[in-house]
C-alpha positions in Angstrom: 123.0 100.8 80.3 122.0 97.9 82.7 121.6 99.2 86.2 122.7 96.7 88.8 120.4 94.6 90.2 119.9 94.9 93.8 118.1 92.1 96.7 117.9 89.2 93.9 120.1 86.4 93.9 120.1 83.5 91.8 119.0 80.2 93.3 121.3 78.8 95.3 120.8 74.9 94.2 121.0 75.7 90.3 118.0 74.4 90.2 114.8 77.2 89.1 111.9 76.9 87.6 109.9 79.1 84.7 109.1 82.7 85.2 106.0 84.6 84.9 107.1 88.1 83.6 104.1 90.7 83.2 105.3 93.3 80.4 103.3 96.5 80.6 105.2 99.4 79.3 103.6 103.0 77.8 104.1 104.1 74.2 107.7 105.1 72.9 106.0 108.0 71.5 106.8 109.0 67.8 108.8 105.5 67.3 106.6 102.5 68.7 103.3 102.1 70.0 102.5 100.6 73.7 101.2 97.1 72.1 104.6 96.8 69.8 106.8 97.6 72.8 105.9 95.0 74.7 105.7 92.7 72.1 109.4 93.5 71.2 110.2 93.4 74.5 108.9 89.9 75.1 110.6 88.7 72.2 113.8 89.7 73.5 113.0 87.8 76.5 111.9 84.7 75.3 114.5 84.5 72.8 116.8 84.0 75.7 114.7 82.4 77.8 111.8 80.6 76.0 111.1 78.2 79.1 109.1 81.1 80.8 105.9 83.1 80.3 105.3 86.5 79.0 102.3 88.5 79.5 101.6 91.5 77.4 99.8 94.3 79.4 100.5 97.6 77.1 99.5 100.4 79.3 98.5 104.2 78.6 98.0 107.4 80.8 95.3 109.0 78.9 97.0 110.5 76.1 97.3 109.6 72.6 97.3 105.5 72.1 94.7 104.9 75.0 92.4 103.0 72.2 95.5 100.9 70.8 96.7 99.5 74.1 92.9 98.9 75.4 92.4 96.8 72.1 95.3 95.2 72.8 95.3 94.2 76.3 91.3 93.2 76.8 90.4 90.5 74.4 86.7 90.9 73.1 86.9 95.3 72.6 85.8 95.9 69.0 86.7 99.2 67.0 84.1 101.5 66.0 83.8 104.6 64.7 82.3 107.9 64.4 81.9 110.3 61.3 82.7 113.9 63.2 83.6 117.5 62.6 87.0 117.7 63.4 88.7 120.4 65.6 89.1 122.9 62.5 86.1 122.0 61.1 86.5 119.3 58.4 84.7 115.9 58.5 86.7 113.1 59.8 86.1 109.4 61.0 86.7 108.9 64.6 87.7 105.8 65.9 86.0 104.7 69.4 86.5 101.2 71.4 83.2 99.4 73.2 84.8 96.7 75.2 83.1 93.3 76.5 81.4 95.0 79.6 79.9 97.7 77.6 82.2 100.5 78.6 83.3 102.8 75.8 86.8 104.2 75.7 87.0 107.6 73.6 90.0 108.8 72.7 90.1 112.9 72.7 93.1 112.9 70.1 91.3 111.1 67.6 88.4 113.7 67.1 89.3 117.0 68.4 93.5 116.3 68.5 95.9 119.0 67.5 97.4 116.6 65.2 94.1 116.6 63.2 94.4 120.0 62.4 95.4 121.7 59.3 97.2 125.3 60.2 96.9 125.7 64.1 94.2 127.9 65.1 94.5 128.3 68.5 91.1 131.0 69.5 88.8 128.3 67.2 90.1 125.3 67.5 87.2 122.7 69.4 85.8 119.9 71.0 83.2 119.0 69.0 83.6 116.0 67.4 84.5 114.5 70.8 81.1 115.0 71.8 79.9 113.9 68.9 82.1 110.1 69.4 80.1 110.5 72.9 77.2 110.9 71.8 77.7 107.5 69.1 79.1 105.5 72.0 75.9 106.5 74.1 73.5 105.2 71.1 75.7 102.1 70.7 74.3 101.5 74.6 77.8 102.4 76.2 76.6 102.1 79.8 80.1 103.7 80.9 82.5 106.1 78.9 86.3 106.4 79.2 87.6 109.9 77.7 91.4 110.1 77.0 91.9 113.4 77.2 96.1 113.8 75.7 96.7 115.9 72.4 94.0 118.6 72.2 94.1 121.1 69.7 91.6 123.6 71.5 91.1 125.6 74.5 87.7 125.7 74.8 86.7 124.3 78.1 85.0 121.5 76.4 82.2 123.4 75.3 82.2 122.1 72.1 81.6 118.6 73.2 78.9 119.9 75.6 76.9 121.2 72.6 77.8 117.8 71.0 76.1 116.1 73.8 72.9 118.9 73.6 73.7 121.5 75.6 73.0 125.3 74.7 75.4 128.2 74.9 74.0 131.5 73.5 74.7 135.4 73.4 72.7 138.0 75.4 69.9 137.7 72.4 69.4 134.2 72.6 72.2 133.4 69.7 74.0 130.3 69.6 77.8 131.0 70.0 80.2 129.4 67.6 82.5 127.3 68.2 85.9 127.2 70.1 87.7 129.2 73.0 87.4 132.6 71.6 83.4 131.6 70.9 82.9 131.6 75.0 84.1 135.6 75.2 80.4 136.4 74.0 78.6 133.5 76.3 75.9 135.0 78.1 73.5 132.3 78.7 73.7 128.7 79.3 71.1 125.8 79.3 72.0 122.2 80.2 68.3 120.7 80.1 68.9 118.8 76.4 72.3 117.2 77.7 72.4 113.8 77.4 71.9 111.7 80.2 75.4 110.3 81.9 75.3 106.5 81.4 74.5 104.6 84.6 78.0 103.2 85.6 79.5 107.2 84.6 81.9 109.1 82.5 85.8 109.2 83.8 88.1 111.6 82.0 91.8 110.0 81.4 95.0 112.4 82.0 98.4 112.6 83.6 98.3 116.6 83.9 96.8 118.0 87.3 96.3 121.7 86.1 93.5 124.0 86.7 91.4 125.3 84.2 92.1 129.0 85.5 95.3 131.0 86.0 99.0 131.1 85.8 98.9 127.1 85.7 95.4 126.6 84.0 94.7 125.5 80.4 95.0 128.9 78.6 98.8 130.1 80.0 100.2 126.5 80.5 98.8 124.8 77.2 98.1 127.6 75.2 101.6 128.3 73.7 102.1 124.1 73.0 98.9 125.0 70.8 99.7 128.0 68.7 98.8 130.4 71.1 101.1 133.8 71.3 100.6 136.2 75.0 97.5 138.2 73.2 95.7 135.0 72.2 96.6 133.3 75.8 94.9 136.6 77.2 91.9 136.4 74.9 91.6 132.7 76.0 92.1 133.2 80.0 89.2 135.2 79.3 86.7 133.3 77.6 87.5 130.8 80.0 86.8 133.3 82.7 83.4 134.1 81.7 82.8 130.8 81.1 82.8 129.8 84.7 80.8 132.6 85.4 78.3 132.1 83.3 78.1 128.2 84.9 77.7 129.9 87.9 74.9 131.9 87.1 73.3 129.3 85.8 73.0 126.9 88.9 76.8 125.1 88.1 78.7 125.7 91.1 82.2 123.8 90.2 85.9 123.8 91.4 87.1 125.5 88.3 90.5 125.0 90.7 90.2 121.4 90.6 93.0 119.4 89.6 93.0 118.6 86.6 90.0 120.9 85.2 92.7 122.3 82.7 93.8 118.8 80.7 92.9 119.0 77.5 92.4 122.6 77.4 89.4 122.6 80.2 87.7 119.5 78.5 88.2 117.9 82.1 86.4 120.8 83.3 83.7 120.1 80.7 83.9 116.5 81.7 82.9 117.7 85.3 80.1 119.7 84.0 78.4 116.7 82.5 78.7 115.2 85.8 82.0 112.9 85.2 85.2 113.0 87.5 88.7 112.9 86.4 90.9 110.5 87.3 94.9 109.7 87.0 94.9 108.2 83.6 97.5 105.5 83.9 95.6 104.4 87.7 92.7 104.2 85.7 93.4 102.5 82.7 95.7 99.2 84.7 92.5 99.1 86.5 90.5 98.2 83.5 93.1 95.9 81.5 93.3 93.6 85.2 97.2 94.9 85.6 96.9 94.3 89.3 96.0 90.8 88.8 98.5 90.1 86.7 101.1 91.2 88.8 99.8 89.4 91.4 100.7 86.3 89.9 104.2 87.2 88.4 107.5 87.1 89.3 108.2 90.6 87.7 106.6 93.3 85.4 108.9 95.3 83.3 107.4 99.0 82.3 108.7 101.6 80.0 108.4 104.7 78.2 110.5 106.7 75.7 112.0 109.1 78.0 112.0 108.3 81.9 112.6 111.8 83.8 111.7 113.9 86.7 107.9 113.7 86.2 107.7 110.0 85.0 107.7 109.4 88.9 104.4 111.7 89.3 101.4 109.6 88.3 102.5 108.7 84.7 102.8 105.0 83.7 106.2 103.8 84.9 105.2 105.2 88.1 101.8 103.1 88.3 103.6 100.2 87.1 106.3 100.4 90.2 103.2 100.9 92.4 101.6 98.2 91.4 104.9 95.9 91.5 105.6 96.9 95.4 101.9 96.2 96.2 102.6 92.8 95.3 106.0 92.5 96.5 106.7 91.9 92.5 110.0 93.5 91.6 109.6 96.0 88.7 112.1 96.8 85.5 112.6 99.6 83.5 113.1 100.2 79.6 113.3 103.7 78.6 114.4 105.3 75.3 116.5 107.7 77.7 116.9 107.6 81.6 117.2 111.6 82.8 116.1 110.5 86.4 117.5 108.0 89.3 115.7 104.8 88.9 115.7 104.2 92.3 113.0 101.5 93.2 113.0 99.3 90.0 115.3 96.2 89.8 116.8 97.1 87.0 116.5 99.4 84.2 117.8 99.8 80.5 118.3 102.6 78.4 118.5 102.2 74.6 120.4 105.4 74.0 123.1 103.6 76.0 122.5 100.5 74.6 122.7 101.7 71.0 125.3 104.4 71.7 123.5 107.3 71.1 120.2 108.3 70.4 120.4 109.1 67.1 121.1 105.7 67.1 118.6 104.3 69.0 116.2 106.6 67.4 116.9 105.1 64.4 116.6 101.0 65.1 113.8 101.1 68.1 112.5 97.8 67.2 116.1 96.4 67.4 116.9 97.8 70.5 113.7 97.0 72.2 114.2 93.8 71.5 117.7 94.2 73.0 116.5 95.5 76.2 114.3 92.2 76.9 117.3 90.2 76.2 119.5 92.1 78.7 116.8 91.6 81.3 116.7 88.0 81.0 120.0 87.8 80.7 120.1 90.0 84.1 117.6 88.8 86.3 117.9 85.5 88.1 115.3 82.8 87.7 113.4 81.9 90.7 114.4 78.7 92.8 112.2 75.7 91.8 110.1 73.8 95.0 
């Protein structure tokens, strides 16, 4: 599928001169990463049109490959990592990004993610090992941290990372709790004096969800079921949750637990805010750091993309920043998706590989290929600017 292309016309004269084309889709999650999408995708291009000038801006909304497409797009970050307990307790390594400017980028997935655990466990499940990547970027000198909050295995309002980072949660005698959501159901007493300082330029917390951390669209009843979670364990975890916040509040920590998006990442947002961070749209967030605005700027079009585009790509997640960013700058935008559920009203053009392929079996098969097909239809599509 090649949607028609609307306002563009090819120069009149014949004569045009080299394009600047800004490529800055989101993962094609469970097939290609953000960084190899665009790459395909600019190969498609330039194999058409090798005259012009591709820029390779992989973007992310804060879920799982946030790290990858930082690396990727912001020359001088360095890999690090972080030996941690992982969210059903074994030891894992944790890999963490410091980039040029000394901000550190943390990637929730890769410590406390439910794909890191063994059998899902749903009430103990926790957020330790984030804290403790935290905690190593703070040492490393991090004087600003990035959390990616996508792909939690826990519900545990981030407690675990809060202990990480030295805060106490204890029982009515002065216990320590354990760990995990169900853990918070006998919190009594909380005592934030050992938490580690926030670094001086702060902590931002990276999502695309805009859920509270309480009630019928908080982090127990929305994201506990996608975790393991059956009605009694949701229960059990609305309230440790529950007592949680009161708790806070009887110890001095009056917070929004309404807020949006104090439920991503099973409360760790709401965690984030107890440290003293603030939670922002991951996608805004992250083209901020990697310059995509600038970019733009200086184009003559930015193609975005994502595996499926549908009702809620429009609301906050990546292709939706992308567009944004495009009309700021009066810089028509494109579309690649694996599969188009949603009218694309707004972009240029847009490409579906399912079409392309003929199904998406097919597609699902060859992405590579038919990535690489979609940046050739594109250039093929969109008229090169007259020269002057």
């Amino acid at each position: 599928m090649l949607a028609a292309l609307s306002g563009f016309v090819p120069a009149a004269s014949g004569r045009s001169r080299p394009m600047k084309v800004v490529v800055a889709p989101d993962s094609f999650k469970g097939t290609v990463g953000a960084d190899e999408a665009a790459e395909l995708i600019a190969a498609g291009w330039k194999a058409r049109r090798p005259e012009d000038e591709l820029v390779r801006k992989p973007m992310a909304d804060g879920g799982e490959g946030t790290l990858a497409a930082l690396a990727a797009a912001i020359p001088g970050a360095q890999w690090e990592h972080a030996r941690v307990l992982g969210p059903d307790g074994s030891a894992l390594d944790a890999p963490w990004l410091i980039l040029p400017d000394r901000t550190a980028a943390v990637e929730l997935a890769s410590a406390s993610g439910i794909t890191l655990m063994g059998p899902l466990a749903p009430l103990d499940a926790h957020t330790f090992g984030l804290g403790q990547v935290i905690a190593a970027a703070l040492d490393a000198g991090a004087t600003r941290v990035l959390v990616a909050l996508g792909s939690s295995a826990s519900t545990d309002g981030g407690s675990g990372m809060l202990s990480a980072l030295g805060a106490r949660f204890a029982t009515a005698d002065g216990q320590p709790i354990g760990l995990g959501g169900q853990a918070l159901i006998s919190l009594r007493a909380i005592d934030l004096g050992g938490l580690a300082r926030v670094p001086s330029r702060g902590v931002i917390g990276l999502s695309d969800v805009t859920n509270p951390l309480l009630g019928p669209h908080g982090a127990a009843t929305v994201f506990g079921p996608q975790k393991g979670a059956d009605a009694e364990e949701v229960r059990v975890l609305e309230r440790a949750l529950t007592t949680y916040v009161s708790v806070l509040g009887d110890a001095g920590v009056q917070l929004a637990s309404d807020a949006a998006g104090a439920g991503a990442a099973g409360g760790t947002g709401f965690g984030l805010m107890v440290w003293g961070g603030r939670l922002e749209s991951g996608a805004s967030a992250i083209a901020g750091v990697i310059g995509l605005a600038d970019a733009v700027d200086a184009a003559d079009l930015v193609i975005t993309g994502e595996g499926q585009f549908d009702g809620q790509s429009l609301a906050g997640k990546v292709p939706s920043e992308v567009l944004s960013i495009g009309r700021r700058a009066h810089v028509p935008a494109a579309l690649v998706a694996g599969r188009i559920a949603a009218a694309t009203d707004g972009f240029a053009l847009a490409v579906s590989l399912t079409e392309s392929a003929g199904s998406t079996r097919a597609a699902m098969a060859d992405p590579r290929r038919w990535l690489i097909d979609s940046g050739s239809r594109l250039a093929a599509a969109f008229p090169a600017p007259a020269a002057t």
